[in-house]
C-alpha positions in Angstrom: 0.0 0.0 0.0 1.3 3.4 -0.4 1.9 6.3 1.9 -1.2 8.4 0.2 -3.8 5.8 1.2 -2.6 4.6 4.1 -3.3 7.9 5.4 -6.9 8.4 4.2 -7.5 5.2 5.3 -6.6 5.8 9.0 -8.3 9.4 9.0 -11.6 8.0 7.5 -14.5 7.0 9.6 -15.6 4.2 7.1 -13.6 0.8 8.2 -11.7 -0.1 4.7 -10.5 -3.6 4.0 -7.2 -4.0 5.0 -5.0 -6.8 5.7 -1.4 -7.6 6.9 0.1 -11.0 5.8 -3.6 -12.3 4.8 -5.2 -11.2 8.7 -8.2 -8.6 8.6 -6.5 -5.4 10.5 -7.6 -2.0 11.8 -5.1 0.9 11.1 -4.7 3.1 14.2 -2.4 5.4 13.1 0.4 6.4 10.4 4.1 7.7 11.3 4.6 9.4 7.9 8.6 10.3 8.4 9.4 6.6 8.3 6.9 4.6 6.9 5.1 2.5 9.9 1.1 2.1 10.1 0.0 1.2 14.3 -1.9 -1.7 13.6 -4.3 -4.4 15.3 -6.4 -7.7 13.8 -9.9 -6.7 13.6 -10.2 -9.8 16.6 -7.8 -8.9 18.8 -8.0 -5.5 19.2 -4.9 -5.4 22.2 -2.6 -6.5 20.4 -1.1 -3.6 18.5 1.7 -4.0 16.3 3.9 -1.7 14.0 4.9 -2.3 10.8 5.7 -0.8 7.4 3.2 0.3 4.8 4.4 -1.4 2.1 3.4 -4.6 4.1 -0.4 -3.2 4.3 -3.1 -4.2 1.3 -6.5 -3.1 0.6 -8.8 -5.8 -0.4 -12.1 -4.5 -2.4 -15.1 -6.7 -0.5 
């Protein structure tokens, strides 16, 4: 995913369709200066995780 939609993604109230090595997640937030989307699976909502954008896809559903 790139930086761009990564960030409308996290500012938008509508819930998009990501997911992060095939698992349904929930973007919290976006660092922009290096790349890393705050994460969580849609069913586990505690366990938050960082990682890089380029990891994130969109699924159309």
């Amino acid at each position: 995913m790139n930086k761009k939609r990564a960030i409308e993604i996290a500012s938008s109230p509508i819930m998009a369709h990501v997911t992060y090595n095939g698992v349904p997640v929930y973007i919290e937030k976006i660092n922009e200066d290096n790349g890393i989307a705050y994460i969580h699976p849609l069913n586990k909502p505690n366990k938050s995780e960082q990682v890089s954008i380029q990891n994130l896809e969109e699924n159309e559903h």
